[in-house]
C-alpha positions, -999 to +999 in steps of 0.1 A: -024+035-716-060+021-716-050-012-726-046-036-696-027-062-716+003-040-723+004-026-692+009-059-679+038-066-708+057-033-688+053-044-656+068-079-669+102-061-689+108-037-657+108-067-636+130-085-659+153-057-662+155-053-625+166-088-619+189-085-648+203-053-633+208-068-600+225-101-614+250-080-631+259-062-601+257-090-580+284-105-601+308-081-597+323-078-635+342-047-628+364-065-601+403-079-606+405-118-617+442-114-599+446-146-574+433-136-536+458-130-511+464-160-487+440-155-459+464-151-425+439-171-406+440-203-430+477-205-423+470-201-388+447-228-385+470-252-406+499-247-381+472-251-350+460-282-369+499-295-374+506-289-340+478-308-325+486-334-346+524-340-330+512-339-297+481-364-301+511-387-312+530-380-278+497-386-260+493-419-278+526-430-268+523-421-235+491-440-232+503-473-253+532-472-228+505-467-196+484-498-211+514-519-212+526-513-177+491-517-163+483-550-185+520-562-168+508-557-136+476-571-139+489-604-152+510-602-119+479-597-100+462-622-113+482-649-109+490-641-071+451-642-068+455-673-084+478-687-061+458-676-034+425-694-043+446-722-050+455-726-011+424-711-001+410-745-021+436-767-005+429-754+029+396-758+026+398-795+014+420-799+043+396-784+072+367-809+051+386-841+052+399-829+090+361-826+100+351-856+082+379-876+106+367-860+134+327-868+130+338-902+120+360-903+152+333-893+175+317-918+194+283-903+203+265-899+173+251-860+170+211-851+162+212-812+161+208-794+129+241-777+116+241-741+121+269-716+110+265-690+134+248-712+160+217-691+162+187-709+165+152-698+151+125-688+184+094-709+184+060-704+166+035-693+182-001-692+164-022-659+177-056-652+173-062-614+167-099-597+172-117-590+141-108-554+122-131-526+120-136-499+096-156-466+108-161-441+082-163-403+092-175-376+069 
């Protein structure tokens, strides 16, 4: 074979035929059509799956019923903190207009500053500080 061209052509069919060979194997013609058998692990996984799905439903219920007992008490709370800043807020008017009589009862008039813990602030005093110096060392 001196002729390059149909050299080529060969190595072309055997290629082709090769690949053709392979496909056919590949496909498996010689093998039953029959139905497969049921695959044990399938049936497995469908009862896991069915089982998880009854107790998600128990765990649903059990948390629907936990919400509504905590969303019962919670209304409770609230309204005895309610109630309580209520009278905290009446109290506290009370004290108010109690002080108010009793600055308005006073006599002597009063010029200190009104302090809540009756801390007072120390003095200011100004100080004079020498100048700074910077000495640089190698």
């Amino acid at each position: 074979m001196t002729n390059h061209v149909v050299r080529l052509y060969a190595f072309a069919g055997s290629v082709l035929v090769l690949f053709l060979t392979w496909a056919t194997i590949a496909a498996k013609p010689w093998a039953s059509h029959a139905a497969p058998k049921a695959d044990p692990r399938w049936a497995a996984l469908a009862a896991r799956e069915h089982g998880l799905r009854k107790e998600s439903l128990v765990v649903q219920r059990v948390v629907a019923g936990r919400w509504h007992v905590y969303r019962i008490r919670l209304a409770a709370r609230q309204r005895v903190i309610s109630v309580a800043v209520k009278r905290h807020q009446q109290q506290l008017a009370a004290a108010r207009a109690a002080a108010a009589v009793a600055v308005t009862a006073s006599s002597t008039p009063s010029y200190s500053a009104p302090s809540s813990s009756g801390y007072s602030a120390p003095a200011v005093r100004v100080v004079t500080l020498p100048p700074v110096t910077i000495t640089r060392t190698s």
